[in-house]
N, C-alpha and C positions, 0 to 999 in steps of 0.2 A: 544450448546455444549461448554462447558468452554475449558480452556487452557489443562489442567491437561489431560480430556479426546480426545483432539485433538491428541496431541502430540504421549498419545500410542498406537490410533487409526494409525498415519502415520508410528509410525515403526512395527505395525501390518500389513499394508499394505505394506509396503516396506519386512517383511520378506515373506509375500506369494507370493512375484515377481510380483508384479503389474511393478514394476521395480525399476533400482538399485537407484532410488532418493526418499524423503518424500514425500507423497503427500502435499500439500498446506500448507508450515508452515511460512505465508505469515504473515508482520507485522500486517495486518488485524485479522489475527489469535490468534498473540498472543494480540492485543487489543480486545479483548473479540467474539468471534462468535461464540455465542453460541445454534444459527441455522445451521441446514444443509439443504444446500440445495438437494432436493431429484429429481427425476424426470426420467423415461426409454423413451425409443422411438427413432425415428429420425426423428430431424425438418429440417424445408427447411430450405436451402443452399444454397446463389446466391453468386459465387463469382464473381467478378468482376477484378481479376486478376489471372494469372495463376502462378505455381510454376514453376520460372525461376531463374537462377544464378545472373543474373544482380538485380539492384537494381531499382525498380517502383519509378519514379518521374513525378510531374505531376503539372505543370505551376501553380503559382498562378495567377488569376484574382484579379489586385489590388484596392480594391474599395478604399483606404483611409482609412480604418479602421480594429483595430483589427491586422496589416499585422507584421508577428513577425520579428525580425530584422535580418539580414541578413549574421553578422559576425557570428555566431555560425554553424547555421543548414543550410543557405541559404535560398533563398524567394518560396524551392516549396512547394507547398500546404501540398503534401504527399510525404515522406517517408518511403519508405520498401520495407521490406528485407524479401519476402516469404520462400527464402533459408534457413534462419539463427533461429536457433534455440539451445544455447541462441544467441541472436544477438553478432555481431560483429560489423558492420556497424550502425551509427544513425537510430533511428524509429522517424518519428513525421508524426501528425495531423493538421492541423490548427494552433490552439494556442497552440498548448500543444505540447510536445516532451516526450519519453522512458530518463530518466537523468539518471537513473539507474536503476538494478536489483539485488536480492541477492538470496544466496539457503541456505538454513539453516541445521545443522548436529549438532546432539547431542552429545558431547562430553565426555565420561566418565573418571573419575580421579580415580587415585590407592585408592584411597581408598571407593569407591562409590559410592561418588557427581559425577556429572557432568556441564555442560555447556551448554547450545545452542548457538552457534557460527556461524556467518555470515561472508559469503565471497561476497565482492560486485565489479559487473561491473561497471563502472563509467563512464560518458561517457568526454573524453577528447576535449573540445574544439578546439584545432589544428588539431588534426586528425581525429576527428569524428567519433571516433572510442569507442567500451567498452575496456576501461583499468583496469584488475582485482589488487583487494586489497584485503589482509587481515591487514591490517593496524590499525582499528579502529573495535570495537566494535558496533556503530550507526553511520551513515552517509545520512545526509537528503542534497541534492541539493537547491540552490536558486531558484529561480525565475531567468531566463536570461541564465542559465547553467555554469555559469563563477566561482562560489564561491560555496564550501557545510559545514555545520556544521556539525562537527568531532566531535566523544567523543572515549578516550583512550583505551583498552583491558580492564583495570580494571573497573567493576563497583560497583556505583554508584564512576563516576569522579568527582573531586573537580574544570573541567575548561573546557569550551568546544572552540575546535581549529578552526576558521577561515580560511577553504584550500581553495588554489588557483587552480583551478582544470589546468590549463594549464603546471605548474611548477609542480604542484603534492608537494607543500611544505605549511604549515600552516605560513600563515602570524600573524597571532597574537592570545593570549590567552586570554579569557574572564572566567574569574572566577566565579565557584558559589559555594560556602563552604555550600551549603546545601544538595551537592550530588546529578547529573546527571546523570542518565540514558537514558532517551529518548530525542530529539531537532526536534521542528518543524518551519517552516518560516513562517511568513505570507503572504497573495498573493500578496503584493508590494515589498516581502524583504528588508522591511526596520524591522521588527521584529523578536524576536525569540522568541519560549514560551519553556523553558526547565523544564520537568517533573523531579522531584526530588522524591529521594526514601534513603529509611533507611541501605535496602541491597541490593543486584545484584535482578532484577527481572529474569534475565536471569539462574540464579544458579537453578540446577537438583537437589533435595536429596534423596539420596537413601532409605530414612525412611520414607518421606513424602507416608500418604495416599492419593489414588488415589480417586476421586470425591463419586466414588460408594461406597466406603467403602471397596472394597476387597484385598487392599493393592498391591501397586507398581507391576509389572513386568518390569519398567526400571524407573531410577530416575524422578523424576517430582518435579514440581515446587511447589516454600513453598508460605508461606503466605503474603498475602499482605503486602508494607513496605511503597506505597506511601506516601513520606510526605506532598506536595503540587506543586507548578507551580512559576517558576521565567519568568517577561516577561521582555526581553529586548532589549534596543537599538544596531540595531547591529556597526550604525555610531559610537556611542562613546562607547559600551562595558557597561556601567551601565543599569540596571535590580533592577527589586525589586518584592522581592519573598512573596510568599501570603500562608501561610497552609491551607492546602486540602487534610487531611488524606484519605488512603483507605483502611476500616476497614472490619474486617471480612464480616458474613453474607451471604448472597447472592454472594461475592464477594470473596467469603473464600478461591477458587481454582481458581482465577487471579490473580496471581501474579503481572502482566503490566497493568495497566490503564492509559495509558497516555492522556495528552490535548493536542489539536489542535487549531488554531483561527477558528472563524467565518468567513465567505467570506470576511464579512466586514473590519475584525481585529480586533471589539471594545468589542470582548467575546471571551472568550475562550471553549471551549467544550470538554465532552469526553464522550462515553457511559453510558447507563441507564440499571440498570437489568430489569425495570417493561416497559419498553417502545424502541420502533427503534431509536425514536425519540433521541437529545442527552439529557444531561443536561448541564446545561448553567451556566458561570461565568462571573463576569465583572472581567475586569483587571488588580484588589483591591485583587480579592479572594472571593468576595461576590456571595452565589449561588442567580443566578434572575429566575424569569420566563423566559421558551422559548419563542421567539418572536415570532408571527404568522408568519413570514416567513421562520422560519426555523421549524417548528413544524413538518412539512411531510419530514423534510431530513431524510432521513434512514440511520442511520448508519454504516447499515451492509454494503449498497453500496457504494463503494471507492469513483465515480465519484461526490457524491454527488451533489447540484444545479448548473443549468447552469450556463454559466456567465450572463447572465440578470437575474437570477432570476427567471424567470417563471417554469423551473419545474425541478424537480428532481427527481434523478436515483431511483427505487425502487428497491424490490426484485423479486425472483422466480416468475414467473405469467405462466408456463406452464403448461399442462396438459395431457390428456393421445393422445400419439406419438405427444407429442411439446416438445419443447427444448424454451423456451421463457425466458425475464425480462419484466420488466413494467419501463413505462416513466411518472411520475404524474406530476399533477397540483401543484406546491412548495405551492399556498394558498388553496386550498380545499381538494387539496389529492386525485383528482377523476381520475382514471385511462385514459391518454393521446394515450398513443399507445404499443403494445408490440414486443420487438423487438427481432432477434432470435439469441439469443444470452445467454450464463453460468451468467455472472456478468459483469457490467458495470463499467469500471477502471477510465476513463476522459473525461470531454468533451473539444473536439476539437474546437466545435464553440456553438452556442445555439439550432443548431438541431443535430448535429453530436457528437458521444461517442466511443471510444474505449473504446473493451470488449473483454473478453477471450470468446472465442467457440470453441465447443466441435465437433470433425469431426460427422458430421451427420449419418454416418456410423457404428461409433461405440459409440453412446450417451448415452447407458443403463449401467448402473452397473459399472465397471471397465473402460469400455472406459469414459466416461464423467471425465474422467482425460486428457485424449489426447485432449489437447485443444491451440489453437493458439490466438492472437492476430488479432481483428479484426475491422475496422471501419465501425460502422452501421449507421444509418440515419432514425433519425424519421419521420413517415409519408411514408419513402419509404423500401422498398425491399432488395437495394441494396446492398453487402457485401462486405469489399475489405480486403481481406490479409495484414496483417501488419509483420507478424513474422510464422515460421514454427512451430509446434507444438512441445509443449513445449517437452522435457527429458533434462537429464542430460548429461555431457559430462566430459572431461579427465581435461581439466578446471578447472569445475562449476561440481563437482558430488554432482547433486542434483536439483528438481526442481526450476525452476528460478522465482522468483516474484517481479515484476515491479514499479518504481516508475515515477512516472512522472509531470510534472511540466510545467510552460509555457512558452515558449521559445521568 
């Protein structure tokens, strides 16, 4: 399902009162997903904590390795907040920690256009707490939680800001005159890869047809403007930018295509229409083949490969009364374990992933919205609460969707 039909799909949903937020208009969403996941029944459900006011922390066992550092988040394994719902208090996993989340609302302007406009909780290293913004239009966290790359209200920006998440102030500007829209880090944070575009991919227009041809009921997004990828250093601010148009086609109603790096850093990627699979860039701009270790990353799933490597997040794998995903083989692809769980967001370690799930209760139709933050475990059963099921609130009016990073 492309962008265009997503979008009137969630204020379709939002008018019939599924409730007062979008359903999923999750940056996953606007980078192309163009599968639904479908699925009725109720799967099993172990939780392994209960919903209480206080906060679940849980000793880390320190082997030496992997153990994330200690000024941000502290040394315990897990944190969460079953209560919270959007969080307030720090979420982490393992390696990975909640940096931030945003709810997304479409904006309409006096004369027709509109916007899709982000409000993000950030999570404050001194207080460990989510601090809301509307300050910026994109905001991607580093690696460590300490720093995030800013881009301004207007899109596509001519500089992306360096914030200091502590002070809440941009230490310095990096300039890209080829126009900013989208900033991703790479998983050492020593890079950034900045998607550059023609015009706002985020701009509504009230003329634009909608995918099927029957013409708008609320503004939608126009035509691709991608113009390529700057990757740069973030020690010293210099980048060199590569064209990478994103031209009609198949791609006619995505406006957003953004790049990401590779685990590695040494490629960049971004979705494919004919395959899960992504495609593949070097550094330069030059498209390569995908590598056989990344040929079975599935796009659609956030959590993407472990950190060694050996397998990665799939998609939907349930059936009739399951609620299920799939955990593959990263080199053969052969289905590992399936876990019970909506969509796989990060991995914690290399058997363990947070994932939204859907209360078992209500998993068919409209309920498989009501879905919380959860920490599963391949190979075992086990389920443990990370966050309260998702809504909106006086805040954040609108569903919240998660980014996360490793702390």
């Amino acid at each position: 399902m492309n962008v265009d039909a997503m979008l009137k799909e969630a204020l379709r949903e939002q008018a019939d009162a599924v409730g007062p937020a979008p359903v999923d208009l999750a940056d996953r969403v606007l980078a192309v997903r163009r599968r639904r996941r479908t699925g009725t029944a109720v799967g099993a459900f172990v939780a392994a904590t209960a919903v209480v006011a206080a906060a679940v922390l849980v000793p880390r066992i320190d082997d030496g390795e992997d153990a994330p550092p200690a000024e941000v988040t502290g040394s315990a394994d897990v944190l969460a907040h079953p209560d919270q719902s959007p969080p307030k208090d720090v979420i982490a996993a393992g390696r990975t920690a909640l940096a931030s989340f945003a709810t997304y609302k479409p904006v309409k302007y006096a004369d027709g256009d509109g916007k899709l406009v982000r409000t993000y909780g950030v999570l404050d290293p001194t207080t460990r707490t989510y601090r809301k913004t509307t300050a910026w239009s994109w905001l991607s966290v580093a690696p460590g939680l300490r720093t995030a790359a800013v881009l301004e209200k207007k899109l596509p920006a001519k500089r992306v800001g360096i914030l200091d998440l502590a002070t809440n102030k941009v230490t310095r500007w990096i300039p890209v005159p080829q126009g900013a829209a989208g900033v991703d880090y790479s998983a050492d944070g020593r890079k950034l890869v900045v998607t550059t575009y023609k015009t706002d991919p985020d701009h509504l227009y009230k003329d634009r047809p909608s995918s099927d041809g029957s013409g708008p009921e609320e503004p939608s997004q126009g035509h691709p403007s991608r113009t390529g990828f700057s990757v740069v250093d973030v020690a010293s601010g210099k980048g060199t930018w590569a064209e990478v148009p994103l031209k009609g086609g198949e791609f006619e109603h995505n406006a957003r295509e953004d790049f990401r790096f590779a685990p590695g850093g040494d490629l960049v990627v971004t979705t494919s229409m004919t395959d899960s699979a992504p495609q593949t860039y070097a550094l330069d701009g030059r498209k390569v083949p995908t590598p056989a270790k990344l040929r079975h990353w599935n796009m659609y799933a956030e959590a993407g490969l472990s950190p060694d490597g050996k397998l990665a997040a799939g998609d939907f794998a349930g059936g009739k009364n399951t609620i299920a995903v799939a955990v593959n083989d990263a080199r053969t692809g052969e289905l590992v374990d399936k876990l019970p769980a909506q969509q796989l967001l990060a991995w914690a370690d290399d058997k363990r992933l947070v994932a939204w799930g859907c209360d078992p209760k209500k998993c068919g139709g409209k309920g498989e919205f009501r879905n919380q933050l959860l920490l599963v475990t391949v190979g075992s059963d086990k389920v443990v609460q990370l966050s309260d099921f998702r809504k909106a609130s006086a805040d954040y009016p609108g569903r919240w969707s998660p980014q996360f990073t490793t702390r």
